[in-house]
C-alpha positions, 0 to 999 in steps of 0.5 A: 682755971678749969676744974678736972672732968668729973669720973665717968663710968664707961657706961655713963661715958658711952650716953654722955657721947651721945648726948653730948658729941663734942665732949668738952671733958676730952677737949679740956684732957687734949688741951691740957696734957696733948702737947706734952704727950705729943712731945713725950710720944716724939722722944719714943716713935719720932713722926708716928707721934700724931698717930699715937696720940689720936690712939691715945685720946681714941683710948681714954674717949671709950675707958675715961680716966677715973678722976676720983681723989686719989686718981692721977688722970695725968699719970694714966694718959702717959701711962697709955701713951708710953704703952701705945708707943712700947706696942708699936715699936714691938709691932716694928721690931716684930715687922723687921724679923719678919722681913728677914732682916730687911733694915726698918728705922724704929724712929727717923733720924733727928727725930730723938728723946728730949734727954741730952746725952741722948741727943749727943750721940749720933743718928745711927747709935740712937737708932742702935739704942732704940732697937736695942731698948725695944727689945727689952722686956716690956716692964723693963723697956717701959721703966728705963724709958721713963727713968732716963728719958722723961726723967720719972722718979722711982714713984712715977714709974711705980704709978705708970706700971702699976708696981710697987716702987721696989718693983719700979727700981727693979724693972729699970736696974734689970733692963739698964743691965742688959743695955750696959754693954751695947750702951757702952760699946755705943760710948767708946765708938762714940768718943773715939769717933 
């Protein structure tokens, strides 16, 4: 088994670059984590996955990880990767204001969240519920994404946004209660239907 890429300050990382171009320290990060990035960015932005994780690994290239005892290198990489893929459903929905309410797809149809319920509604109410879920306050959209769609414990979230775990339950409580009528709603169009 490989052993985790040593800490790097970015300085250290920037003449590591140089001398050495194909960066076997990044290409053991991709191998090891890109398939679950790639699929956890899927569940978030559909076919703009590949993208984001070119951002991602962009990202940690120029600000490695730290990989010191205690560091959680896997936690950091979902953590920019759910923050690259929370900017640009932002940037969207920022977009489809500015279009004077032209009708933009955050994420393409069948293209959802690995979760079940989630998959079970139709297309339309899950793009109802991304739109919905990115107008939420960042920490907020954030924390109940990870909570009900990757299924991360309160001490996850409290690790990928940087909070205390009270602050992490909080942040998911506060966005779940404002998604409760629209989700709701969404689950009575959805039964009768």
């Amino acid at each position: 088994m490989t052993e985790a890429p040593s800490p790097m300050s970015s300085a250290r990382a920037a003449a590591h670059s140089r001398e050495n171009p194909t960066e076997p320290w990044l290409a053991e990060l991709m191998a090891r984590h890109g398939t679950e990035l790639r699929r956890h960015l899927t569940g978030m932005v559909g076919d703009d996955a590949d993208d984001l994780l070119q951002e991602v690994w962009l990202t940690t290239y120029r600000r490695p990880p730290e990989t010191g005892a205690g560091s959680n290198v896997r936690a950091w990489l979902y953590r920019v990767a759910t923050n690259a893929a929370l900017d640009r459903l932002a940037r969207d929905r920022r977009r489809r204001t500015a279009l004077d309410g032209a009708r933009l797809k955050l994420v393409p149809d069948g293209r959802g969240a690995p979760d079940a319920a989630f998959e079970s509604l139709s297309a339309k109410a899950r793009a109802r519920v991304r739109e919905r879920l990115a107008e939420l306050p960042h920490k907020q959209r954030q924390a109940v994404w990870l909570r009900w769609v990757t299924g991360a414990d309160y001490a996850e979230i409290a690790r990928a946004l940087a909070c205390s775990q009270e602050s992490a339950r909080a942040n998911v409580y506060n966005g779940m209660k404002r998604l409760r009528g629209e989700l709701f709603d969404l689950w009575k169009e959805e039964s009768s239907g």
